[in-house]
VEXMIKOL-564863 format. One record per residue (C-alpha): x, y, z; residue number from 1. Coordinates in steps of 0.2 Angstrom, whole numbers, plus 5000, padded with zeros to 4 digits. Example, Ala and Ser with C-alpha at 12.3 -4.5 7.8 and 13.67 -1.06 7.14 Angstrom:
<r c1="5062" c2="4978" c3="5039" seq="1"/>
<r c1="5068" c2="4995" c3="5036" seq="2"/>
END
This chain:
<r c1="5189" c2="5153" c3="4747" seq="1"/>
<r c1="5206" c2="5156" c3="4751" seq="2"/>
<r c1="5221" c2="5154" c3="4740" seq="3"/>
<r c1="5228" c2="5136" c3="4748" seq="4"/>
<r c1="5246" c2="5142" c3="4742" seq="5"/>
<r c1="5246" c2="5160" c3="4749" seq="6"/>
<r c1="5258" c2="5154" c3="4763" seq="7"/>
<r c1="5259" c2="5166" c3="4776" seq="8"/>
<r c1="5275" c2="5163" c3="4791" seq="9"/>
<r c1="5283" c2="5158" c3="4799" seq="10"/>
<r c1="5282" c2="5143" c3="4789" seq="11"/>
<r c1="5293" c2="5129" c3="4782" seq="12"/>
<r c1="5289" c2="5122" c3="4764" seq="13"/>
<r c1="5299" c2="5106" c3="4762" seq="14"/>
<r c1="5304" c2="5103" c3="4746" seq="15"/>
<r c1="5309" c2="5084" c3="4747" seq="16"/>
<r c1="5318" c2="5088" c3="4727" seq="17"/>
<r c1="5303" c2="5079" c3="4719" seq="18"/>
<r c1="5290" c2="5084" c3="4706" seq="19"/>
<r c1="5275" c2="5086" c3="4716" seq="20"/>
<r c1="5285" c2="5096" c3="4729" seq="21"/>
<r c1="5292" c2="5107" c3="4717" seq="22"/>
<r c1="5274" c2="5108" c3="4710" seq="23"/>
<r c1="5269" c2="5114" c3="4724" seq="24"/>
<r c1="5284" c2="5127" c3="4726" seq="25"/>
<r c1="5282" c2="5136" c3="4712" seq="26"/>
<r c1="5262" c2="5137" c3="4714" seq="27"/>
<r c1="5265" c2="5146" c3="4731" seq="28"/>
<r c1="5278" c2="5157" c3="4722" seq="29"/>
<r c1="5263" c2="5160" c3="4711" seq="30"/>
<r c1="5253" c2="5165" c3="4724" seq="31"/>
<r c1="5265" c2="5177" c3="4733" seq="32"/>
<r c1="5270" c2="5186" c3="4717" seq="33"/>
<r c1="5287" c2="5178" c3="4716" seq="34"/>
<r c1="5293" c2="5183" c3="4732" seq="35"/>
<r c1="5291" c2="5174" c3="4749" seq="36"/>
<r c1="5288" c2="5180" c3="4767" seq="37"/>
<r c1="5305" c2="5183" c3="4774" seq="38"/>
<r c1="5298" c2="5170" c3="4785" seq="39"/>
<r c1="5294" c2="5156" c3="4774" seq="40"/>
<r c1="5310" c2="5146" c3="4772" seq="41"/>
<r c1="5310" c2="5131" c3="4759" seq="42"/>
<r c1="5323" c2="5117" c3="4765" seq="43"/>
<r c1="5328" c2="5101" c3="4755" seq="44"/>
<r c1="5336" c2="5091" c3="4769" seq="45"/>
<r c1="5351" c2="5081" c3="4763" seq="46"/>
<r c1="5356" c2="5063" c3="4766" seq="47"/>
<r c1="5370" c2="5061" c3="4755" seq="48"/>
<r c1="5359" c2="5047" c3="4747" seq="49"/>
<r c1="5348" c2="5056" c3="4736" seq="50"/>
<r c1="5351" c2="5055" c3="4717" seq="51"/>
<r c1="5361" c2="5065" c3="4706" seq="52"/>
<r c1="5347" c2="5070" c3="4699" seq="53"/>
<r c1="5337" c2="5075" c3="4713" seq="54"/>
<r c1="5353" c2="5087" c3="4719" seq="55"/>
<r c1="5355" c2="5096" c3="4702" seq="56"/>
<r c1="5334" c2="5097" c3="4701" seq="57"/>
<r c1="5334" c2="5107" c3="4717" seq="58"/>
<r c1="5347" c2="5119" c3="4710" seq="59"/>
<r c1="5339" c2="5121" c3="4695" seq="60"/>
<r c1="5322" c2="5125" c3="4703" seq="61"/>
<r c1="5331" c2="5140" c3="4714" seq="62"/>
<r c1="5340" c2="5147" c3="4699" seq="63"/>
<r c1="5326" c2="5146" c3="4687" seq="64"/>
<r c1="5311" c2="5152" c3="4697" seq="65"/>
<r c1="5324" c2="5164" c3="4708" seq="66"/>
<r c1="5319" c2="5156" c3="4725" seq="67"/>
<r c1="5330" c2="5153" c3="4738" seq="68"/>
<r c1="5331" c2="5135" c3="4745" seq="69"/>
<r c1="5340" c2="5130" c3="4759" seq="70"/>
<r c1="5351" c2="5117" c3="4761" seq="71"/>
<r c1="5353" c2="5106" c3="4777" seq="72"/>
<r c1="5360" c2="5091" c3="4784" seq="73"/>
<r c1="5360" c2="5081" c3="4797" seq="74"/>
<r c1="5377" c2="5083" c3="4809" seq="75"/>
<r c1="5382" c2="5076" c3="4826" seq="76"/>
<r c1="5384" c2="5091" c3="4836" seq="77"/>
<r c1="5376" c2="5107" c3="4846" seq="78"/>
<r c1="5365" c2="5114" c3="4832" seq="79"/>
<r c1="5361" c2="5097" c3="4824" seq="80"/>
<r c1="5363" c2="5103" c3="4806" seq="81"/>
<r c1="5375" c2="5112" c3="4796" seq="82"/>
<r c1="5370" c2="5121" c3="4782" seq="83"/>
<r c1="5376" c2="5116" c3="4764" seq="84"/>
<r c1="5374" c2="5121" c3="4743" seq="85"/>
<r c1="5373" c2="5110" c3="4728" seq="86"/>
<r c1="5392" c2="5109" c3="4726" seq="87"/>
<r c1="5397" c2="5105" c3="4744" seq="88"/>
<r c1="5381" c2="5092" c3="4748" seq="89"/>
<r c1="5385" c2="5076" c3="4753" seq="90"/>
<r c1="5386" c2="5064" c3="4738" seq="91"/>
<r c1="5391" c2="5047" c3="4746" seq="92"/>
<r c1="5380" c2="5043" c3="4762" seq="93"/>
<r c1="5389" c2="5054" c3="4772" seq="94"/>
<r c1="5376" c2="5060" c3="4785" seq="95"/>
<r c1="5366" c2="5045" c3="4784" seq="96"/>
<r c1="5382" c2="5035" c3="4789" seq="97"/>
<r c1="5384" c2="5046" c3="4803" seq="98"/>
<r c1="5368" c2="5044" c3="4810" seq="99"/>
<r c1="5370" c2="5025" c3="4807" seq="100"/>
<r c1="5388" c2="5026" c3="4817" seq="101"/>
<r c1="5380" c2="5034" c3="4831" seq="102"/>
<r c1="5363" c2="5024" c3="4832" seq="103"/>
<r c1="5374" c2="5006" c3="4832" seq="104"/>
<r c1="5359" c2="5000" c3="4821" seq="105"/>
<r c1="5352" c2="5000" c3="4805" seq="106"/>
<r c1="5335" c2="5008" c3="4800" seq="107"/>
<r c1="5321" c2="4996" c3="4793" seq="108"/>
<r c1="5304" c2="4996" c3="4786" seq="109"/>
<r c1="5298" c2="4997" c3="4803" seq="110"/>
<r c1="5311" c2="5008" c3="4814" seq="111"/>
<r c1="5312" c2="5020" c3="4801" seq="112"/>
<r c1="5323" c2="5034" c3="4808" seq="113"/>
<r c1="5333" c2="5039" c3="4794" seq="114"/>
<r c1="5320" c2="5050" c3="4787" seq="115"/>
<r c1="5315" c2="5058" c3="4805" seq="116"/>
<r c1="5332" c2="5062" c3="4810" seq="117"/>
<r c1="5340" c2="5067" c3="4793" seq="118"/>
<r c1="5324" c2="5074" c3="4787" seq="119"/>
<r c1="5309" c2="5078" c3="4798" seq="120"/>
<r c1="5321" c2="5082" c3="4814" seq="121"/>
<r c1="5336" c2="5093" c3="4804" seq="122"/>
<r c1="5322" c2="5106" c3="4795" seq="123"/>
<r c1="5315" c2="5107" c3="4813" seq="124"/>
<r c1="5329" c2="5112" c3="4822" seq="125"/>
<r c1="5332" c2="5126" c3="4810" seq="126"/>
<r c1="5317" c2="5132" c3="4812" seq="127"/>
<r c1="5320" c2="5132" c3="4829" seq="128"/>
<r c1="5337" c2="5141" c3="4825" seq="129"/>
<r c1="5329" c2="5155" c3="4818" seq="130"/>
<r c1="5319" c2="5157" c3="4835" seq="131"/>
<r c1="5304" c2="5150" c3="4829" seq="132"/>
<r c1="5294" c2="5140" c3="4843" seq="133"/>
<r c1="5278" c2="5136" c3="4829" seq="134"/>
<r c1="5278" c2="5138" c3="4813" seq="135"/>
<r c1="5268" c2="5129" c3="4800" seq="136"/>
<r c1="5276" c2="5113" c3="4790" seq="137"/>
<r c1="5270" c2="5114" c3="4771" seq="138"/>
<r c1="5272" c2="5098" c3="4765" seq="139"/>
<r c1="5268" c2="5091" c3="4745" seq="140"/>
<r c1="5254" c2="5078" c3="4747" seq="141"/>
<r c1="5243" c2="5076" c3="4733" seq="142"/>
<r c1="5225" c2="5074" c3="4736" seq="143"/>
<r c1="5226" c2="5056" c3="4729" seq="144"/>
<r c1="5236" c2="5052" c3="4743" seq="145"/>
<r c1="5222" c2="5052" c3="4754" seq="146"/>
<r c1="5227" c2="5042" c3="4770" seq="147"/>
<r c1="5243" c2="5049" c3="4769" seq="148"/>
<r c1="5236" c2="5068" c3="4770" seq="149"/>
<r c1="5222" c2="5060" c3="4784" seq="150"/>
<r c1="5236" c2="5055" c3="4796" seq="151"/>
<r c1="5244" c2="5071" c3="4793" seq="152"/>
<r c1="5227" c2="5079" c3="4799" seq="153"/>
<r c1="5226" c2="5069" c3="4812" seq="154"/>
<r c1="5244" c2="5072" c3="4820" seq="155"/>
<r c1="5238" c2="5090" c3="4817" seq="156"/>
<r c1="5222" c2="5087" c3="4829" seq="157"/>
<r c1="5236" c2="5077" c3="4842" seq="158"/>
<r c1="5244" c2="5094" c3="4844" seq="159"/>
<r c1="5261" c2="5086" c3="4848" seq="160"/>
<r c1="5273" c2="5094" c3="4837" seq="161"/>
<r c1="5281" c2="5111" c3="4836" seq="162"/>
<r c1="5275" c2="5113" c3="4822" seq="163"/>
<r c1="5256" c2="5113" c3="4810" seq="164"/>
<r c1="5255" c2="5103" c3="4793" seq="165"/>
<r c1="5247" c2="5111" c3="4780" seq="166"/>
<r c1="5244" c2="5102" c3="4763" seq="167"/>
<r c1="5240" c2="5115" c3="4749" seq="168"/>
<r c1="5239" c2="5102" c3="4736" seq="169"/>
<r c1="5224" c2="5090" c3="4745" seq="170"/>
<r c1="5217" c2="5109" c3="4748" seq="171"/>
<r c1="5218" c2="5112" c3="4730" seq="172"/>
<r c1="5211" c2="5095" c3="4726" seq="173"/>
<r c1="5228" c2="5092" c3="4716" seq="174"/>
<r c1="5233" c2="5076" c3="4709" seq="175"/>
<r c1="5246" c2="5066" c3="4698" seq="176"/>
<r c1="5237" c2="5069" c3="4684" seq="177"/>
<r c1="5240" c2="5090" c3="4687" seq="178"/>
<r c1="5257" c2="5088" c3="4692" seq="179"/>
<r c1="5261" c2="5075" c3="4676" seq="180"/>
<r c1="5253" c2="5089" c3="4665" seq="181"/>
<r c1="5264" c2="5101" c3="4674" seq="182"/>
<r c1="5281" c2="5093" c3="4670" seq="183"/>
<r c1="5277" c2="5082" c3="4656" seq="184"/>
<r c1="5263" c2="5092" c3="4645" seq="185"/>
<r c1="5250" c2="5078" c3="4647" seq="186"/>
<r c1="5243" c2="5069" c3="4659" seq="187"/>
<r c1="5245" c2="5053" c3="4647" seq="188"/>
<r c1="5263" c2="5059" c3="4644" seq="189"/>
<r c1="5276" c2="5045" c3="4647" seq="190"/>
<r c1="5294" c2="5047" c3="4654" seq="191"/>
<r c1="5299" c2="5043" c3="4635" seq="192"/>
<r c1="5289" c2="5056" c3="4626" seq="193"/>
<r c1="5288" c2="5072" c3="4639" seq="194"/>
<r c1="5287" c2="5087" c3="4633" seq="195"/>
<r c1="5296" c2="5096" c3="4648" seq="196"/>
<r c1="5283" c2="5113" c3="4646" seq="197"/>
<r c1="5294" c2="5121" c3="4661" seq="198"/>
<r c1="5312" c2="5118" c3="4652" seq="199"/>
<r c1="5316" c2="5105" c3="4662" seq="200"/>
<r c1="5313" c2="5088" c3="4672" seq="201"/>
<r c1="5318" c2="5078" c3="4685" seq="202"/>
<r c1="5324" c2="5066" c3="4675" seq="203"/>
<r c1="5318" c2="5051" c3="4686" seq="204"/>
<r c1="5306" c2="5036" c3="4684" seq="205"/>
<r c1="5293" c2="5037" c3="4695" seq="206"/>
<r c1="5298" c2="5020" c3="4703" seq="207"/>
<r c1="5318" c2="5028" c3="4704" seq="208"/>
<r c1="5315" c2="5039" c3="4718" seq="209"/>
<r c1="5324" c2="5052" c3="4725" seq="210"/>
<r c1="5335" c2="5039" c3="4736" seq="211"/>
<r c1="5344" c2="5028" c3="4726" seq="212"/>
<r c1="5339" c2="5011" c3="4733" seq="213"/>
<r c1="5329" c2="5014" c3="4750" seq="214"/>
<r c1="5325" c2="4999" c3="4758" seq="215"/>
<r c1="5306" c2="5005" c3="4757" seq="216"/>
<r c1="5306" c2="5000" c3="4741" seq="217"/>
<r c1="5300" c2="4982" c3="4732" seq="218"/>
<r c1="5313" c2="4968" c3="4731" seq="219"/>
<r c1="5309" c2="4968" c3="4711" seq="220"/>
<r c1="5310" c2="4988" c3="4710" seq="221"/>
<r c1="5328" c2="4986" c3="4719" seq="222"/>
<r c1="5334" c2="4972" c3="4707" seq="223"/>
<r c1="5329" c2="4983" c3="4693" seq="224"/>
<r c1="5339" c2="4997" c3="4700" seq="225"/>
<r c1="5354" c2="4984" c3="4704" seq="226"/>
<r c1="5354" c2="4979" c3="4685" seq="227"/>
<r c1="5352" c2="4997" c3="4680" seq="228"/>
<r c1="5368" c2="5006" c3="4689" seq="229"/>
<r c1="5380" c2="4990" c3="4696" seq="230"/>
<r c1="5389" c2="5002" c3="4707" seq="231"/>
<r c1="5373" c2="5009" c3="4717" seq="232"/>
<r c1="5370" c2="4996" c3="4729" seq="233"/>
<r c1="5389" c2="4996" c3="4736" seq="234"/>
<r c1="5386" c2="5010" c3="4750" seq="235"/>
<r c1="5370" c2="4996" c3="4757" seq="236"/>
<r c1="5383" c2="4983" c3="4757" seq="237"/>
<r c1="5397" c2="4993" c3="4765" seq="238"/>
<r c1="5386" c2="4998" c3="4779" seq="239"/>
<r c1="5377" c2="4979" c3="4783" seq="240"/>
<r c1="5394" c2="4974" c3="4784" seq="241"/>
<r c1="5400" c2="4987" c3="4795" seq="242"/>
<r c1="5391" c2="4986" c3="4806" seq="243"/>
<r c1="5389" c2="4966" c3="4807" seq="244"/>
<r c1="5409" c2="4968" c3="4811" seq="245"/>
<r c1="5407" c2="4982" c3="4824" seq="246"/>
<r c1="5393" c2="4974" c3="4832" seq="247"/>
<r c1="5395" c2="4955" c3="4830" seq="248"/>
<r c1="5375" c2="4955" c3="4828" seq="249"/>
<r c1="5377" c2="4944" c3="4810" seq="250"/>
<r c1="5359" c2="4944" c3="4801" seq="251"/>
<r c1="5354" c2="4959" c3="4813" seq="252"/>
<r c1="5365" c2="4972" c3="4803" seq="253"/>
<r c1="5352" c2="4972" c3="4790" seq="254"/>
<r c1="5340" c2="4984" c3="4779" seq="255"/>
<r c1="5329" c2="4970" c3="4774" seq="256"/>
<r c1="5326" c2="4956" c3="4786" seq="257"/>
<r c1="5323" c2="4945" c3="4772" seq="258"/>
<r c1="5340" c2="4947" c3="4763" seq="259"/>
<r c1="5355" c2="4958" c3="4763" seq="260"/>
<r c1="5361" c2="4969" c3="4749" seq="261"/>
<r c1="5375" c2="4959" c3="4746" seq="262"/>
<r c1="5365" c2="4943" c3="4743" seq="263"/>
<r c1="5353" c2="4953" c3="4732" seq="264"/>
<r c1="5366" c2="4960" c3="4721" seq="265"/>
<r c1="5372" c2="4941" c3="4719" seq="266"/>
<r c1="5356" c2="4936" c3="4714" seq="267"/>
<r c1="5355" c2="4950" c3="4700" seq="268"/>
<r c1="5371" c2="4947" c3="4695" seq="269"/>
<r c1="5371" c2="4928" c3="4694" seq="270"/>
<r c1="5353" c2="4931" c3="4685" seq="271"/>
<r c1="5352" c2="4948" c3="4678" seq="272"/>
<r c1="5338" c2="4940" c3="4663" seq="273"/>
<r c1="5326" c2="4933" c3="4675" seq="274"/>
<r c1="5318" c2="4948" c3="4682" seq="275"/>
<r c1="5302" c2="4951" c3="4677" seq="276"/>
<r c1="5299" c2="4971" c3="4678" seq="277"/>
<r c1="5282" c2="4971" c3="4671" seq="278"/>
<r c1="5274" c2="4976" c3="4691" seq="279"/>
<r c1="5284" c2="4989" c3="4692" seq="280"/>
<r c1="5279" c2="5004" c3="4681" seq="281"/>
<r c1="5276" c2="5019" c3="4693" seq="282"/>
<r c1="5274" c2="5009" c3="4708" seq="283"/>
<r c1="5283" c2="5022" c3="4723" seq="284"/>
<r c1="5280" c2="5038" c3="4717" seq="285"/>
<r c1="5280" c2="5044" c3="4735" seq="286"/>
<r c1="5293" c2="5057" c3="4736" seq="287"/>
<r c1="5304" c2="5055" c3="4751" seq="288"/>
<r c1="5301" c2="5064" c3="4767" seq="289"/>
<r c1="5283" c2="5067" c3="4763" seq="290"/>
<r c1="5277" c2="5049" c3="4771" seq="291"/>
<r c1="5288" c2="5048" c3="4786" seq="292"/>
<r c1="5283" c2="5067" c3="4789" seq="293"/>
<r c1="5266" c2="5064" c3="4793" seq="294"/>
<r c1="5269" c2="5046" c3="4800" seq="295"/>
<r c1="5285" c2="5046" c3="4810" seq="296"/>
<r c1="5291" c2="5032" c3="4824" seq="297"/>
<r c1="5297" c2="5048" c3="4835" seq="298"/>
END
């Protein structure tokens, strides 16, 4: 059978600064001796709201295994991105508060157009700046995350997009367990005790995530992250208020239908020893960009 990561162009591996994503980079570096096509092009698209972390783990990847990753985000104009490095990224919500600007509305568990615009959207249109009208979309899905990688078949069968996905992982029946041996030593390895085999980590809980507290994620995981770093939440509650006053639309300009940041952030304040964090150990481990990719809302 043929080498899954053998990547042959034009092709887009997106690299969503995750572990399973770069996984999957550097076993398709493997495969190509340590040198990709001149066209395969690995993209981490931007939104200004990704972790700290998450930036200098994207950097470190490039600069350790010599690859060159390309750096994108979302902008309104012509071309529709505008290519950036790890020291002039967007580090406060930036292009994600662009997009929100010109949408007038908030994206939510169901309209989730953050992803497919800063994301999905932005890598396509450089592709399609490089005068590529097809090109294969190499995306990190485990083989444990069956019904996502199912869908992406299925959206492959549809034949409506520009581009095919291809998952190398499922094709290599890889799953947490190879990846947690990868970056951690064991399989039973914890975040506490890693070994980091590679010289390095992400440095992320599972349950953190590469965007800092996306409104995809639990109620109890974003209290936790609340109680964890104060500060973090003030870029939700900027933009629910924001665009409350623009729009005069009150409980509309929300993330969460339920609640808004604001009254969440009360709550934790008001009550930062009541949470109980024992459902919450590696709950989300879904790196961002590889769900909506395969399950956009257009």
């Amino acid at each position: 059978m043929a080498d899954p990561f053998l990547i042959r162009g034009p092709a887009l591996i997106s690299f969503s600064g995750g572990r399973t994503s770069a996984y999957m980079l550097w076993r398709i570096l493997q495969a190509c001796g340590g040198l990709l096509p001149d066209d395969v092009h690995v993209c981490f698209a931007n939104t200004g709201k990704e972790r700290e972390e998450t930036l200098r783990f994207v950097h470190e990847c490039a600069s350790r295994w010599s690859v060159r990753v390309r750096w994108l985000e979302w902008r309104v104009s012509d071309s529709g991105f505008e290519e950036v490095g790890f020291n002039s990224a967007s580090r406060q919500g930036e292009p994600f508060s662009a997009l929100i600007a010109k949408r007038g509305f908030l994206p939510n568990a169901v309209t989730r157009f953050c992803t497919t615009a800063l994301k999905i959207q932005t890598m396509g249109k450089f592709m399609q700046s490089l005068g590529h009208d097809r090109w294969s979309n190499v995306v990190g899905l485990r083989h444990d995350e069956g019904l996502r990688c199912l869908k992406a078949y299925a959206r492959n069968a549809a034949g409506k997009e520009k581009w095919t996905t291809f998952l190398p992982l499922d094709k290599a029946l890889i799953t947490k367990r190879d990846v947690r041996t990868f970056w951690w030593g064991a399989p039973e390895a914890t975040f506490e005790n890693r070994a980091e085999p590679q010289g390095f980590d992400l440095g992320l809980r599972d349950y953190e995530g590469n965007c800092d507290i996306c409104f995809l994620k639990s109620e109890g995981i974003k209290r936790r992250l609340m109680r964890e770093h104060p500060t973090m939440p003030d870029w939700w509650i900027a933009e629910e208020r924001s665009l409350a006053r623009r729009t005069r639309s009150g409980a509309s300009a929300r993330f969460v239908t339920e609640y808004t940041y604001a009254q969440l952030a009360a709550e934790v304040e008001r009550q930062p020893a009541l949470i109980d964090d024992s459902h919450m150990s590696d709950e989300h481990d879904a790196e961002c960009g590889l769900q909506c990719a395969v399950d956009t809302d257009g």
